[in-house]
C-alpha positions as CSV (number, residue, x, y, z in Angstrom):
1,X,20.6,-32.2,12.0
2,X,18.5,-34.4,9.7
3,X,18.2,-34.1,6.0
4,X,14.5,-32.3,6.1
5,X,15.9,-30.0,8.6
6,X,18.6,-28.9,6.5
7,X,16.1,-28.6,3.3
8,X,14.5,-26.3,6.1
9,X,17.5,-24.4,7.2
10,X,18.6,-24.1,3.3
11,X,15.2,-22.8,2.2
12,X,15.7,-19.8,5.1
13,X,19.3,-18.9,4.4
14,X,18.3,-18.4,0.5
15,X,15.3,-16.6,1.1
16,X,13.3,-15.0,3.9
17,X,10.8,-14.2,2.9
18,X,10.0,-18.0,0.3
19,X,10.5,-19.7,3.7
20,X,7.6,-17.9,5.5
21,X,5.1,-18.3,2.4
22,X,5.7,-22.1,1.5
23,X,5.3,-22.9,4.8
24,X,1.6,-21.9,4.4
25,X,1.6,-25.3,2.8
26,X,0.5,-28.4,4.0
27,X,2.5,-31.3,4.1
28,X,3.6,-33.4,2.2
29,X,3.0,-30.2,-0.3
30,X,5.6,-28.5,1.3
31,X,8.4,-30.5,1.3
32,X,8.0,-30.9,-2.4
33,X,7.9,-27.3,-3.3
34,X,11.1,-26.6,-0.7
35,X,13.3,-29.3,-2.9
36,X,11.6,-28.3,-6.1
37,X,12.8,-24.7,-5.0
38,X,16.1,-25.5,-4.1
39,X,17.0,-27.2,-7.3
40,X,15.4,-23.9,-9.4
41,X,17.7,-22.1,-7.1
42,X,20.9,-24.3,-7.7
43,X,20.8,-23.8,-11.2
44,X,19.9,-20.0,-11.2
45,X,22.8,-19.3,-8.9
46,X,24.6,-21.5,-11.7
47,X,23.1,-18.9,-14.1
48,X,23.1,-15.9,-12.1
49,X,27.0,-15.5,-11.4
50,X,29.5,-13.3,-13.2
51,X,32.8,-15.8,-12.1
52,X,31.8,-18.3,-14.8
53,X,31.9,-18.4,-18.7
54,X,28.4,-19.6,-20.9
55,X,30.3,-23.0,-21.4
56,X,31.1,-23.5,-18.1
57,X,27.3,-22.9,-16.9
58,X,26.3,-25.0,-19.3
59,X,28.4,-28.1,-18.0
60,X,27.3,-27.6,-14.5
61,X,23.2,-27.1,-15.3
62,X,23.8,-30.5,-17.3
63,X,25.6,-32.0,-14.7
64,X,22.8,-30.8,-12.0
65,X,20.2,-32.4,-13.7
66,X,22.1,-35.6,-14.3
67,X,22.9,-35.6,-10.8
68,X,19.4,-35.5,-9.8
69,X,18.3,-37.9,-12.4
70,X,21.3,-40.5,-11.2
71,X,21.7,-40.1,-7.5
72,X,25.3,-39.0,-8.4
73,X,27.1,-36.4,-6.2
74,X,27.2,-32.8,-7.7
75,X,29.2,-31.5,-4.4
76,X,31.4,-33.9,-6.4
77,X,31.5,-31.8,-9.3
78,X,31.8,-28.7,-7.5
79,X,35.5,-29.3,-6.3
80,X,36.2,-28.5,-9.6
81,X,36.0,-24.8,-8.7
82,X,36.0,-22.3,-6.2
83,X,32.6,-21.9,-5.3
84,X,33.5,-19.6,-2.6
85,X,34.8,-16.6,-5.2
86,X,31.8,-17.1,-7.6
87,X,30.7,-13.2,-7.9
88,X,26.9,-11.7,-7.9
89,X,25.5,-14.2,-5.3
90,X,24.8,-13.6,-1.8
91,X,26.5,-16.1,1.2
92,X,23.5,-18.1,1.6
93,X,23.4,-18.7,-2.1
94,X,27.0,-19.7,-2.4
95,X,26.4,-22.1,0.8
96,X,23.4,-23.5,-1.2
97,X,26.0,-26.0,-3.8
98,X,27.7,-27.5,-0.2
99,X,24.4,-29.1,0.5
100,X,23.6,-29.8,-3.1
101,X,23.9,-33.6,-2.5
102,X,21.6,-33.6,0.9
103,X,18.6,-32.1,-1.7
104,X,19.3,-34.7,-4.2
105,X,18.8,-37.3,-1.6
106,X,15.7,-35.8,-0.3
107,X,14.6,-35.7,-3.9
108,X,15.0,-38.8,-4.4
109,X,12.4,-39.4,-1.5
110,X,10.0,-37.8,-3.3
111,X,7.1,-39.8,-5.6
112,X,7.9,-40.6,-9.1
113,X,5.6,-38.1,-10.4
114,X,6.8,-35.3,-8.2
115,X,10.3,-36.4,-9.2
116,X,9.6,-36.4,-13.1
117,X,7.5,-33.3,-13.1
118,X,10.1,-31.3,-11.1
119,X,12.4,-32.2,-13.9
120,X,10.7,-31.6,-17.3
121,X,10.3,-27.7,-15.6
122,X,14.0,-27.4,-14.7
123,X,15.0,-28.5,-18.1
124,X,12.8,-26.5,-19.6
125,X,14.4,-23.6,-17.6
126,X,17.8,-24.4,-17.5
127,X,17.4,-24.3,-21.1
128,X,15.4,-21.7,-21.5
129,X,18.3,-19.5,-19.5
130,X,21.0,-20.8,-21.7
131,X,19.0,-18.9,-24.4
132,X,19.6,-15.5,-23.1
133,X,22.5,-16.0,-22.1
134,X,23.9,-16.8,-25.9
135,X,21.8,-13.6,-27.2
136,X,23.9,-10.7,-29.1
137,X,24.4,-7.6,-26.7
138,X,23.5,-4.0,-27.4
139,X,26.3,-2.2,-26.1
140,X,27.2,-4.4,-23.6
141,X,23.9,-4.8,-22.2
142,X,21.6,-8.3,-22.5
143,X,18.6,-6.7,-24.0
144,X,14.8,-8.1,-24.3
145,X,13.1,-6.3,-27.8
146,X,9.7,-6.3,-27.3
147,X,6.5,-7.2,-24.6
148,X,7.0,-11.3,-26.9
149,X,10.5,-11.3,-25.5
150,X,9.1,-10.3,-22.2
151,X,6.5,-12.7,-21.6
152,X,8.9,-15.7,-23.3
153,X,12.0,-14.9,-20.9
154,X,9.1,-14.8,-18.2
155,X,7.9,-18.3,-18.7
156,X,12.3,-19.9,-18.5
157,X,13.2,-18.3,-15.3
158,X,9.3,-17.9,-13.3
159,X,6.7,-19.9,-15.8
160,X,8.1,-23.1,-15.5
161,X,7.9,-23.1,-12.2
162,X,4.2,-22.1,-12.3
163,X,3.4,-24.8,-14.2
164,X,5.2,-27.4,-11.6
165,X,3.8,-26.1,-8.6
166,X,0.2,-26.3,-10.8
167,X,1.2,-29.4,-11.5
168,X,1.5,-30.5,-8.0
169,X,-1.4,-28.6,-7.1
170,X,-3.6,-30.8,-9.2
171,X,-2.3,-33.8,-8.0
172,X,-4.0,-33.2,-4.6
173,X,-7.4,-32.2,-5.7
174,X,-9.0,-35.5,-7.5
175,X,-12.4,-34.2,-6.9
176,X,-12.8,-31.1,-8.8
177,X,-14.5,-30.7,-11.3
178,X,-13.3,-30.8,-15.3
179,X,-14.6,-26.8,-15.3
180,X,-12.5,-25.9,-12.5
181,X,-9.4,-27.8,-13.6
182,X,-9.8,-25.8,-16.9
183,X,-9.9,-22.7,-15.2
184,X,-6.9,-23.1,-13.4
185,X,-4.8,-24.8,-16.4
186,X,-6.0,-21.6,-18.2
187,X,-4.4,-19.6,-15.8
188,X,-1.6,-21.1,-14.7
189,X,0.9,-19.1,-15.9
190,X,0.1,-15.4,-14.9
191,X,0.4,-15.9,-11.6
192,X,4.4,-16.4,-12.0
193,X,4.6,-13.8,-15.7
194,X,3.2,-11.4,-12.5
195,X,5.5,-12.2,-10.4
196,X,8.6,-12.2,-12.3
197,X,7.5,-8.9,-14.3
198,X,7.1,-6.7,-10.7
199,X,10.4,-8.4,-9.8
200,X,11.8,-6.7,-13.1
201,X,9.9,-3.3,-13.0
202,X,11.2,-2.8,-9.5
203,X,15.6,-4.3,-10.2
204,X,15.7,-1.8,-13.0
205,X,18.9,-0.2,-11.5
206,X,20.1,-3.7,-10.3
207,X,19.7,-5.8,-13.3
208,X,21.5,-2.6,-15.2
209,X,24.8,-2.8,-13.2
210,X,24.8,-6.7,-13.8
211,X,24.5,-6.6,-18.1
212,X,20.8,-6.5,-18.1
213,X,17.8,-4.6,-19.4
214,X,13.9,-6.4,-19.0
215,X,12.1,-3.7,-19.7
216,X,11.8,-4.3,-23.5
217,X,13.4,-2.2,-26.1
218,X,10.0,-1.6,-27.7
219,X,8.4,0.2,-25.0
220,X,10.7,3.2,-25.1
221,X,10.4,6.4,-27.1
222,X,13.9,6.5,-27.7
223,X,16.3,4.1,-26.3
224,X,20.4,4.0,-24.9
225,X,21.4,1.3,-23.3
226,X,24.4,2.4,-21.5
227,X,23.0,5.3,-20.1
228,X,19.5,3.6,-19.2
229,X,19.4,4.5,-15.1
230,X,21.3,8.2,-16.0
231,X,18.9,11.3,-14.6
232,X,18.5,11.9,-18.8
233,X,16.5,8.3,-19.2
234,X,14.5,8.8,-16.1
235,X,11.4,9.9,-18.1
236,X,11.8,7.1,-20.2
237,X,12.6,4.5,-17.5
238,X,9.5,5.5,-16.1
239,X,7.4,5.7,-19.1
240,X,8.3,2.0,-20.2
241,X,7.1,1.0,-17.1
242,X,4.0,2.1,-17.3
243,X,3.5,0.6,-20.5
244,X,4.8,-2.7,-19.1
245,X,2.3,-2.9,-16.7
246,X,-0.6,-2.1,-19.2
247,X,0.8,-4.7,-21.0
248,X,0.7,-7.1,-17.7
249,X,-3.0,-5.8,-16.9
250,X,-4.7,-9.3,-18.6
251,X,-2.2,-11.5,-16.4
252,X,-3.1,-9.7,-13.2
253,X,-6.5,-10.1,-13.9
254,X,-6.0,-13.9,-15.2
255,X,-3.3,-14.6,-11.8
256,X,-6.4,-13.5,-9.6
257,X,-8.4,-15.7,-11.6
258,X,-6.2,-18.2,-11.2
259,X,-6.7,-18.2,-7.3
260,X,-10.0,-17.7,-7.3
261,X,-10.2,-21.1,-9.1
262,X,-8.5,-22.9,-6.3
263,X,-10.9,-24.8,-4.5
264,X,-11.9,-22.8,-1.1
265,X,-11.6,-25.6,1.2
266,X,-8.0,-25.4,0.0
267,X,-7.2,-22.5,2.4
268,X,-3.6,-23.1,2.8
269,X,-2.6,-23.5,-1.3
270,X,-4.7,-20.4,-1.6
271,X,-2.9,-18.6,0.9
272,X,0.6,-19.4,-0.5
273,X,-0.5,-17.9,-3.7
274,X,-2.0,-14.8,-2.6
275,X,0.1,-13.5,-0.4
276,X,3.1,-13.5,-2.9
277,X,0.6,-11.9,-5.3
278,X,-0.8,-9.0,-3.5
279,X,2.8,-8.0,-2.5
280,X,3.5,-7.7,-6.1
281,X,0.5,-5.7,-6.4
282,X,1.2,-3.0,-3.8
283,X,4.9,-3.1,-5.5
284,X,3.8,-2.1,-8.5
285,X,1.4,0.6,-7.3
286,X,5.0,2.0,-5.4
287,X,7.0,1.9,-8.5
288,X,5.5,3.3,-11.1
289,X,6.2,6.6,-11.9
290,X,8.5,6.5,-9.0
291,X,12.1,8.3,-9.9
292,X,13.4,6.0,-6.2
293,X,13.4,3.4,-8.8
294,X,16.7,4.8,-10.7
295,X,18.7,6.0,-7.2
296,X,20.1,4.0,-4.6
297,X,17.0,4.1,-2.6
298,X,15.2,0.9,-1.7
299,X,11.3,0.9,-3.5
300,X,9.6,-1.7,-1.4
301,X,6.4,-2.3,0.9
302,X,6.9,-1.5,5.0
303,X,7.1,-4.3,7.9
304,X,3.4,-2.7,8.7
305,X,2.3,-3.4,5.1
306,X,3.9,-6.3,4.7
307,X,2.2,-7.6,7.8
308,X,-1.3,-6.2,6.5
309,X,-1.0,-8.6,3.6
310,X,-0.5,-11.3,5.3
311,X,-3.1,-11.1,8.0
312,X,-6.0,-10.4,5.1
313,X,-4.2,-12.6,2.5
314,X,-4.9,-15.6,5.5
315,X,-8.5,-14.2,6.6
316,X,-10.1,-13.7,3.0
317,X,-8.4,-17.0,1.6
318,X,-11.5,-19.3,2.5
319,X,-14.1,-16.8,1.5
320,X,-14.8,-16.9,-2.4
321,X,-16.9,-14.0,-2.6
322,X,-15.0,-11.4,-0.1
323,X,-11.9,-12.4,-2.0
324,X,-12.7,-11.4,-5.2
325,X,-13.8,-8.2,-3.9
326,X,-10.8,-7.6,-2.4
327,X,-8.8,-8.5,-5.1
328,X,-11.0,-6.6,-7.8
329,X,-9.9,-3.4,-5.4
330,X,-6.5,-3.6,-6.5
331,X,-7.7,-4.1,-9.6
332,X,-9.3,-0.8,-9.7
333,X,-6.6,1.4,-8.3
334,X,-3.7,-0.2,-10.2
335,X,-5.8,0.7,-13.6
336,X,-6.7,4.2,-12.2
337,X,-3.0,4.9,-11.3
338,X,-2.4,4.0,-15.1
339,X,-4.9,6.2,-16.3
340,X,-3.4,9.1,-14.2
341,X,0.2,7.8,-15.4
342,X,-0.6,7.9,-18.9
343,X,1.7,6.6,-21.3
């Protein structure tokens, strides 16, 4: 097996579901956002797991990104520990750091300005993570304060990698024009605060049993920590959520504006982003106000629905005008479901 089919085989055993939507990019596009993906990944895992201390994640997001900037081997680094025992992280995530050194070499394949941009963002995250990671608990519990926190925790772990795959997106489209640049600079980063803020309505249990409450303090009427996913929080739970997504309203708006501003003619870039971001609109529209959210139950879209997305998601991304009416439909019916919500 070559090195771009294990990038391949990598990108699959880490996530399903990436795998089918980045290869609605074309090449060499798509290679770049599979490494660039792996390396968020590397260091989220890194992040993510409950076997290491702060300082120890520390050492080995620095020593990721110096391996990637030198060539040197982090698989090297990793024999340091037992990798196979690191806690909250699924097999395929764990196998990830045993081909750590088959994506630095592919990444050093890639063109000097995919190379530097790819790093500024994972910096910018890594660092950004480190942040929240150093912040004082509330009862135990890693807690965000208000919709400021929300949107700034956003931008480390989903933002900056907006802004990279922007970046690379502009890097293929010479032609357009200033206007349309600006438009999509402008809107660059709601696509992923979108993203990332469904992911967070919809783990609420999850993220509780591993330290962690998104939904921010502020948005509740009265507040407990420990007993945030007990039947006695349920109103609340639900509540905040509803104001979290009122809050999110202007980035939905801005994300679809932000592929409406690709160029049409890129059909395959435009499909990439859509499909992501309708499923996180039907997500939304099944989460809130549902109680599923806070039981063991599983709150997301069918096979059928799922399919449904991306048959339209790939038949309206060409068309300028059909899109925007079928993106202004979600629109509408997530807004009326908050009206009828309240909150």
């Amino acid at each position: 097996m070559n090195r771009a089919q294990v990038i391949d085989e990598q990108v699959l055993n880490v996530s399903r579901s990436f795998a089918f939507v980045i290869d609605r990019l074309p090449e060499p596009l798509r290679h770049e956002v599979q490494v660039a993906y792996l390396l968020f990944r590397l260091g989220d895992n890194i992040e993510d797991t409950s076997s290491l201390e702060f300082d120890e994640k520390q050492h080995l997001l620095d020593q990721l990104l110096h391996c990637f900037r030198s060539g040197a081997s982090f698989e090297q680094e990793l024999d340091h520990h037992d990798v196979s025992g690191w806690q909250a992280l699924t097999e395929g995530e764990r196998g990830l750091f045993g081909h750590s050194d088959q994506v630095i070499a592919e990444f050093a394949a890639l063109t000097d300005d995919a190379r530097s941009a790819l790093l500024d963002q994972a910096e910018n995250m890594f660092h950004g993570m480190a942040r929240y990671q150093t912040r004082r608990a509330v009862d135990g519990y890693v807690v965000l304060e208000d919709e400021k926190d929300l949107d700034e925790y956003c931008y480390y772990v989903a933002g900056t990698v907006g802004d990279y795959l922007t970046h690379r997106f502009l890097a293929r489209m010479d032609g357009i024009s200033d206007a349309r640049r600006g438009r999509i600079l402008a809107n660059g980063r709601h696509l992923a605060l979108v993203l990332q803020t469904t992911n967070i309505l919809r783990d609420v249990r999850d993220d509780h049993a591993h330290g962690h409450i998104f939904y921010p303090r502020s948005l509740f009427d009265c507040f407990d920590a420990r007993k945030l996913v007990s039947p006695e929080m349920t109103e609340q739970v639900l509540l905040a959520g509803v104001r979290m997504i009122r809050w999110l309203m202007p980035a939905i708006r801005g994300a679809g504006e932000y592929i409406l501003a690709l160029p049409a003619g890129e059909r395959r870039i435009r499909s990439f982003c859509i499909i992501p971001y309708v499923m996180a609109l039907k997500t939304i529209m099944l989460c809130l106000g549902n109680e599923a959210l806070l039981s063991h139950q599983s709150v997301k879209m069918n096979r059928r629905g799922v399919m449904r997305t991306q048959y339209f998601s790939r038949l309206f991304a060409p068309l300028q005008s059909p899109l925007r009416w079928w993106l202004s439909q979600f629109w509408m019916r997530l807004e009326s479901r908050l009206d009828v919500l309240g909150g």
